[in-house]
One Martini backbone bead per residue (centre of mass of N, CA, C, O) as a GRO file, in nm:
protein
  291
    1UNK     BB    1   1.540  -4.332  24.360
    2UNK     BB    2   1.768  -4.215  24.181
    3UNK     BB    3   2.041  -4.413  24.173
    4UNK     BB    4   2.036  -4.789  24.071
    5UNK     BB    5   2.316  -4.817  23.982
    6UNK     BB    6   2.625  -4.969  24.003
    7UNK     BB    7   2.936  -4.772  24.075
    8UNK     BB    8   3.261  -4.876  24.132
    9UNK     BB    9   3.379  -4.573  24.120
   10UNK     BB   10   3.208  -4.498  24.339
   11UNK     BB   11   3.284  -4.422  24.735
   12UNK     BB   12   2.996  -4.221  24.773
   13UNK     BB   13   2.684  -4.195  24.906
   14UNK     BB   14   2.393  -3.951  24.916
   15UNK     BB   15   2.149  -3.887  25.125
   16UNK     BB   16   1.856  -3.650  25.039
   17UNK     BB   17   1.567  -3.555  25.060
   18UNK     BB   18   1.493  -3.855  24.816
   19UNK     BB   19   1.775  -3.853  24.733
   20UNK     BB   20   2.074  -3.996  24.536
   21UNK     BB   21   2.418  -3.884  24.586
   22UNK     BB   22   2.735  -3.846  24.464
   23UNK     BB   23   2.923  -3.804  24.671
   24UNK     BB   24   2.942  -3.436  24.839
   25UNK     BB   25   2.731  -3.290  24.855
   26UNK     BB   26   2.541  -2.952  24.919
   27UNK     BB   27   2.362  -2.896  25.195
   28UNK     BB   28   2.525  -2.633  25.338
   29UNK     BB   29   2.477  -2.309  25.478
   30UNK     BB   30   2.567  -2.054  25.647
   31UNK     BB   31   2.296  -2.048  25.809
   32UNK     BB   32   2.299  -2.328  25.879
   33UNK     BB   33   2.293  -2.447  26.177
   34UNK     BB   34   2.471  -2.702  26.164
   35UNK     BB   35   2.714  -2.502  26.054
   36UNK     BB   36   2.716  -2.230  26.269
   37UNK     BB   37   2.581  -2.425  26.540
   38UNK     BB   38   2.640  -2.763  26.556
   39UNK     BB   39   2.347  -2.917  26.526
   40UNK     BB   40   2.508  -3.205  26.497
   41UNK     BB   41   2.466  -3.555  26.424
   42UNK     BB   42   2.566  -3.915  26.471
   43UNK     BB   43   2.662  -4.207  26.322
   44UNK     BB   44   2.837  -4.551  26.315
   45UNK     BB   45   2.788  -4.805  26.065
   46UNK     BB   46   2.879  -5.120  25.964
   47UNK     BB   47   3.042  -5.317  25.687
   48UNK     BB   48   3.131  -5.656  25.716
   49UNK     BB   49   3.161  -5.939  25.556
   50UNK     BB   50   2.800  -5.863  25.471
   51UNK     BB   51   2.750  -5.711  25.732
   52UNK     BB   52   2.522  -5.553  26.002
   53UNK     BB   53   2.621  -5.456  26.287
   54UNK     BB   54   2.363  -5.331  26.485
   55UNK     BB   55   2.222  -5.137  26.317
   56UNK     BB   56   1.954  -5.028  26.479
   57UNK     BB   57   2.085  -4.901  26.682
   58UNK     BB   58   2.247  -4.685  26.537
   59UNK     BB   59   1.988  -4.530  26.426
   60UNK     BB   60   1.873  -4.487  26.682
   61UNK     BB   61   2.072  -4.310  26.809
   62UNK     BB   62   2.039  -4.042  26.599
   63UNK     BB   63   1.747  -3.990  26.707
   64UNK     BB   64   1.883  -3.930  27.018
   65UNK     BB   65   2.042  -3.719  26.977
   66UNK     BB   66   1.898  -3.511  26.872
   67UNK     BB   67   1.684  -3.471  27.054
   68UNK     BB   68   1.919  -3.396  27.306
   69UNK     BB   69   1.961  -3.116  27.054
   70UNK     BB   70   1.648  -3.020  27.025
   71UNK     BB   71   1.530  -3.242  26.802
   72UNK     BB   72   1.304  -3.316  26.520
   73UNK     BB   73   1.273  -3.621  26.363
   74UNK     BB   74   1.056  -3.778  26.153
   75UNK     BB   75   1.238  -3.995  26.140
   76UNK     BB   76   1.260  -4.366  26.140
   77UNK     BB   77   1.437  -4.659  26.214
   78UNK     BB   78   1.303  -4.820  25.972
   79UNK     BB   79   1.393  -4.592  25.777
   80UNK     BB   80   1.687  -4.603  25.798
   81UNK     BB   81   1.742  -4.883  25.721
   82UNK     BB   82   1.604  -4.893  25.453
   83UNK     BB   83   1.808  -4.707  25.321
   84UNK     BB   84   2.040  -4.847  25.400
   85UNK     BB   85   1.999  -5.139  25.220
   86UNK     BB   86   1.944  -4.922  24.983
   87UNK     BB   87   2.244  -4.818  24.918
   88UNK     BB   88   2.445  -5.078  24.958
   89UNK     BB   89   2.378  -5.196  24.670
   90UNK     BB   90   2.566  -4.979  24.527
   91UNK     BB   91   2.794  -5.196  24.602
   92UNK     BB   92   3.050  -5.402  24.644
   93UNK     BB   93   2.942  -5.701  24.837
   94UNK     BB   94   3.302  -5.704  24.942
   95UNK     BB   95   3.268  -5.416  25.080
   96UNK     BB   96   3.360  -5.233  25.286
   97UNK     BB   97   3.132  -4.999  25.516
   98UNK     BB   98   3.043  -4.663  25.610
   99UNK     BB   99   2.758  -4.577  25.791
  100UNK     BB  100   2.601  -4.206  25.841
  101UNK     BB  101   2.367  -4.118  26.003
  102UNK     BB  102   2.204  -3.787  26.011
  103UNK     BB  103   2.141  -3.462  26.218
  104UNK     BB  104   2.025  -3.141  26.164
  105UNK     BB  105   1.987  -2.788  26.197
  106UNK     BB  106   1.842  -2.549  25.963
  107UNK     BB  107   1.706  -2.339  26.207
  108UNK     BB  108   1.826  -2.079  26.409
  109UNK     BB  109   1.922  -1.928  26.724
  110UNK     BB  110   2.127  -2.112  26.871
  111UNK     BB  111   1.908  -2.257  26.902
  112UNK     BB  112   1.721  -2.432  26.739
  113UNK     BB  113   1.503  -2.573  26.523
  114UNK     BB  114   1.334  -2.836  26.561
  115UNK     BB  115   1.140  -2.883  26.301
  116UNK     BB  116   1.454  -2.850  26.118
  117UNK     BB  117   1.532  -3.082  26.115
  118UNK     BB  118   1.794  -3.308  25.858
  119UNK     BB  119   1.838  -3.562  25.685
  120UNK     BB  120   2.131  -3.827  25.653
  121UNK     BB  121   2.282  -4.050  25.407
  122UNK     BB  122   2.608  -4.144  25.374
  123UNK     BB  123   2.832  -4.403  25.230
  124UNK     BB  124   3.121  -4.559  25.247
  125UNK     BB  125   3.410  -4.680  25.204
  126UNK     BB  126   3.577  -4.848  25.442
  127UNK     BB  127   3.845  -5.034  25.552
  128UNK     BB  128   3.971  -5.212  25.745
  129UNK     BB  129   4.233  -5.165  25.931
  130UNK     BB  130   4.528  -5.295  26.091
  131UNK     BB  131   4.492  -5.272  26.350
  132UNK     BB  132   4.354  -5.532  26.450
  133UNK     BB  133   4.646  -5.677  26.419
  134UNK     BB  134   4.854  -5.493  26.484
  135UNK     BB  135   4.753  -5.211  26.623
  136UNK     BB  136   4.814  -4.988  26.864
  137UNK     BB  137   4.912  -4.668  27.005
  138UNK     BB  138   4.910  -4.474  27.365
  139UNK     BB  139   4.856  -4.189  27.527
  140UNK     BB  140   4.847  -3.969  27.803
  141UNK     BB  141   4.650  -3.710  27.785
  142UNK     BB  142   4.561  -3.332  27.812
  143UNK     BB  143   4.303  -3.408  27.764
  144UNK     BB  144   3.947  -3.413  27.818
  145UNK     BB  145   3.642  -3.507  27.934
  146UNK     BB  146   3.337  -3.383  27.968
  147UNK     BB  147   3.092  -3.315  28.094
  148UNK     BB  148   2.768  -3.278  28.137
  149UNK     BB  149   2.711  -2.969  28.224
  150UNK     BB  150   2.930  -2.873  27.991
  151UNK     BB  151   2.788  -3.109  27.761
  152UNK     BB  152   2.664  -3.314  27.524
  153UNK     BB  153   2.751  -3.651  27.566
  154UNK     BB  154   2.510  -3.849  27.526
  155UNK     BB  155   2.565  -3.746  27.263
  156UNK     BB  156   2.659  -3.779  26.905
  157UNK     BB  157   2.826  -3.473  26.860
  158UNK     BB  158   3.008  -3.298  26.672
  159UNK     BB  159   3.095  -3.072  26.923
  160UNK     BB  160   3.315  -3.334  27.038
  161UNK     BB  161   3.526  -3.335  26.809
  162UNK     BB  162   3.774  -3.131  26.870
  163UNK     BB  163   3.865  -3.258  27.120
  164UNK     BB  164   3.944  -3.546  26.954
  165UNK     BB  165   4.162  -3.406  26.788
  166UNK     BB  166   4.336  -3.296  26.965
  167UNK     BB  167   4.448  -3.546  27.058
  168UNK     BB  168   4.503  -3.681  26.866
  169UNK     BB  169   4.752  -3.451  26.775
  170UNK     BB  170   4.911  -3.502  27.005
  171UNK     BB  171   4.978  -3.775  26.970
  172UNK     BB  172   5.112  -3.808  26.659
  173UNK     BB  173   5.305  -3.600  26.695
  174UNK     BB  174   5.427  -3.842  26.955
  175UNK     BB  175   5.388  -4.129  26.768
  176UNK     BB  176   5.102  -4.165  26.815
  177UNK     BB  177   4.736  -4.281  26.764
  178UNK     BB  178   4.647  -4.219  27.052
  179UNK     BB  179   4.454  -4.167  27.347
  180UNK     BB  180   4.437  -4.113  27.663
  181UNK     BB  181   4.124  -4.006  27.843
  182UNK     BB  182   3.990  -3.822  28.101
  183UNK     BB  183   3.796  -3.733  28.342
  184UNK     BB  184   3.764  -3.447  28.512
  185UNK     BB  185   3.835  -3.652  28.794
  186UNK     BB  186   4.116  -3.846  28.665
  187UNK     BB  187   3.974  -4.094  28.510
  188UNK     BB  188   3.945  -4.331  28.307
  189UNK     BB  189   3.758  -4.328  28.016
  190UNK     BB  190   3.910  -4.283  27.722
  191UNK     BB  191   3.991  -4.309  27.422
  192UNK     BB  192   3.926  -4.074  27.185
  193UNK     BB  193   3.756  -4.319  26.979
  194UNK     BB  194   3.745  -4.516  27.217
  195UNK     BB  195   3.709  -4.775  27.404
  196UNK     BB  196   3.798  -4.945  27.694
  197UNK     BB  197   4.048  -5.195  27.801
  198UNK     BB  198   4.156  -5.437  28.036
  199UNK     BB  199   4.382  -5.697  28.156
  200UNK     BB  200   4.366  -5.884  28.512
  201UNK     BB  201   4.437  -6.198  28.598
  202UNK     BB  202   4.149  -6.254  28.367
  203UNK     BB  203   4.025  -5.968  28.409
  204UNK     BB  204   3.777  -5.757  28.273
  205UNK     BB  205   3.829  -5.378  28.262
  206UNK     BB  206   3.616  -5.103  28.279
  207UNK     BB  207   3.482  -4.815  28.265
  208UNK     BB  208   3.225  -4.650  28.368
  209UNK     BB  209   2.949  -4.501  28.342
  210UNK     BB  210   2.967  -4.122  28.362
  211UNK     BB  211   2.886  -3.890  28.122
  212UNK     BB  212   3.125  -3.840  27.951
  213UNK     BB  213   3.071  -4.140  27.764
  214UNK     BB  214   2.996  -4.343  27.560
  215UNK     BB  215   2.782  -4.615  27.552
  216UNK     BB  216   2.908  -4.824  27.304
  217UNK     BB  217   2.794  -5.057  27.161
  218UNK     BB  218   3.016  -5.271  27.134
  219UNK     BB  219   3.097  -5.250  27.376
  220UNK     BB  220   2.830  -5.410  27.484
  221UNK     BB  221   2.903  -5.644  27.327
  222UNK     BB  222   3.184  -5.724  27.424
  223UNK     BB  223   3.058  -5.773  27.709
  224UNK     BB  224   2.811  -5.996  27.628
  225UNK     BB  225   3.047  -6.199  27.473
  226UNK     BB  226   3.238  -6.254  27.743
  227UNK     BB  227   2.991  -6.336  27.974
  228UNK     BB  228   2.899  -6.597  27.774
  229UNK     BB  229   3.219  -6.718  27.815
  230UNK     BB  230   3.348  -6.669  28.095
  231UNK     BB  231   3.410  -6.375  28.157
  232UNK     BB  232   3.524  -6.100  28.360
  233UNK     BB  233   3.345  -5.817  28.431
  234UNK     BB  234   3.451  -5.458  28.532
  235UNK     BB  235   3.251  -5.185  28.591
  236UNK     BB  236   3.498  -4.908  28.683
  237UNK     BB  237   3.674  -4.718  28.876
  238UNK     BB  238   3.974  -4.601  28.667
  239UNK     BB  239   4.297  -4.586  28.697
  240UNK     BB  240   4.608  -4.509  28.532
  241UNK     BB  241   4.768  -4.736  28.712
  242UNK     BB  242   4.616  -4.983  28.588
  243UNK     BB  243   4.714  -4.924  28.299
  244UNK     BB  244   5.008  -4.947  28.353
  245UNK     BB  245   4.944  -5.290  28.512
  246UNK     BB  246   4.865  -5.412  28.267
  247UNK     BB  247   4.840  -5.689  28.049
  248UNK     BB  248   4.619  -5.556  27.863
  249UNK     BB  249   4.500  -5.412  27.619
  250UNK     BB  250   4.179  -5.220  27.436
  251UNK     BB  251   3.952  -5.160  27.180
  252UNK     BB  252   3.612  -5.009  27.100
  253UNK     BB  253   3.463  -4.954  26.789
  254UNK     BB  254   3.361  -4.925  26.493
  255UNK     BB  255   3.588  -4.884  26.293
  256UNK     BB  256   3.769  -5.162  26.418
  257UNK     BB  257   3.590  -5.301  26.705
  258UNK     BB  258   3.867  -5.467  26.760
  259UNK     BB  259   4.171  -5.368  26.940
  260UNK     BB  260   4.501  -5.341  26.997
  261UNK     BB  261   4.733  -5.251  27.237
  262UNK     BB  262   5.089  -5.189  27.174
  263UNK     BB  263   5.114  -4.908  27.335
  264UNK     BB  264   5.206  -4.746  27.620
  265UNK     BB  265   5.386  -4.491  27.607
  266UNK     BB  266   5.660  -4.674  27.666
  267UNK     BB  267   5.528  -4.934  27.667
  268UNK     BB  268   5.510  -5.254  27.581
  269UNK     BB  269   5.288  -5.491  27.396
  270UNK     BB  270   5.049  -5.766  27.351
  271UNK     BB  271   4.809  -5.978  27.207
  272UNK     BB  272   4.628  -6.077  27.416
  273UNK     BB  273   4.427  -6.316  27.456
  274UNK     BB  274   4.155  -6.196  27.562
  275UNK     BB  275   4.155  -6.001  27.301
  276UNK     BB  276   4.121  -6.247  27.073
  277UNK     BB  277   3.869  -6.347  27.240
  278UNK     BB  278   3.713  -6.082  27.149
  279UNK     BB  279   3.735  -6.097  26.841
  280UNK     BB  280   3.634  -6.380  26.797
  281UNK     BB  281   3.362  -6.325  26.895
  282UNK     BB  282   3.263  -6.123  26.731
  283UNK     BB  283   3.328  -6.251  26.437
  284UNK     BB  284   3.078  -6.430  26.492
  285UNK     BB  285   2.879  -6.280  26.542
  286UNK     BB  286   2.869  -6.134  26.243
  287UNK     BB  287   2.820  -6.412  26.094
  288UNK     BB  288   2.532  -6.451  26.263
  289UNK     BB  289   2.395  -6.201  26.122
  290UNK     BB  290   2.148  -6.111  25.913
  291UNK     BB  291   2.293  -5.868  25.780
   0.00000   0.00000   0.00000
């Protein structure tokens, strides 16, 4: 299927129709629903030090996304993993790389049509931030995330990622790295592209999930591998004025998956302590995954 040798200088593999192609081949038209009426879904897993934590549900995930979006896609979660494991062998197995695979509508006026679903897959090389260990700044955003009622929320779906562009831009603008975006009625949902975390005398509390964002992936692992260490973890509905009065601030997401927010407003902050052990948990995690 494609090409099977590994070529150093490729940065770019895409999978479509049977076929494995170089670089960022051209699969869609003016017509193409997903082009001119944004019905396209993705989702994001990485490979870091040559594993690939949590890959399967990552997988499952854009085929559920797609569902949420009217699609119908025929790919199975066990097809698009083996897709994944044959894509990444043709780069260098000491390469980060960002693994996207897609869900687009072919065809459809305004709703797509369902059987016209098509299936993508991306993988790129995509080194880990600095931000892991330097950190990040953000700034309280004026702009927020919408509900369930305005947006597909439940989706990955890139029709949301306009609005986390302008916060991205609104953020760059004046000097920070991204965003704290609040829900509909003004509670703290979630960096803009990244779940939020803060620590308060030992407790980590994260915002609940209530429709408006992503319950992240990552987010969930490192819930999970905090209180199987014995730390506190409570979510639950979150004031703008309790992270302003955090010990700690973090964010979890595929990108960087854990790295320490070192800067709010104005306000400088350190990595602290709990964030530190929540990379070394994650750390381990992937160490000790199969894939």
């Amino acid at each position: 299927m494609g090409h099977a040798a590994t070529d150093s200088t490729v940065k770019n593999w895409t999978w479509y129709q049977g076929q494995w192609h170089e670089g960022n081949p051209n699969i869609m038209g003016p017509q193409t629903h997903g082009f001119w009426m944004a019905s396209t879904v993705f989702d994001g897993a990485r490979r870091m030090n040559g594993k690939m934590p949590d890959l399967y549900p990552h997988c499952a995930r854009v085929i559920r996304s797609a569902e949420l979006m009217g699609l119908k896609p025929t790919i199975t979660t066990e097809e698009i993993v083996a897709l994944v494991k044959e894509g990444v062998q043709k780069f260098d197995p000491e390469l980060a790389l960002y693994i996207k695979p897609l869900v687009f509508g072919g065809e459809g006026f305004i709703a797509p049509t369902p059987e016209s679903a098509q299936f993508v897959l991306c993988i790129s090389v995509s080194e880990m931030p600095e931000a892991i260990q330097t950190g990040f700044s953000a700034r309280k955003s004026s702009f927020r995330r919408p509900s369930p009622e305005s947006a597909p929320t439940e989706a990955k779906a890139s029709c949301l990622y306009p609005n986390v562009g302008r916060a991205v831009t609104e953020a760059t603008s004046s000097g920070f790295d991204t965003g704290v975006m609040l829900d509909p009625i003004g509670n703290v949902a979630e960096f803009s592209y990244a779940n939020l975390f803060f620590a308060k005398d030992g407790t980590v509390f994260t915002p609940a999930i209530n429709g408006t964002f992503l319950n992240g992936l990552t987010r969930q692992r490192v819930i999970k591998l905090l209180r199987e260490d014995g730390v506190d973890v409570v979510e639950k509905t979150c004031k703008y004025e309790e992270l302003e009065a955090a010990d700690e601030i973090f964010g979890t997401g595929n990108y960087y998956k854990v790295a320490p927010c070192v800067k709010l407003d104005d306000r400088n902050l350190q990595p602290g302590p709990i964030t530190r052990r929540a990379q070394g948990l994650y750390t381990a995690f992937v160490a000790a995954s199969e894939d």
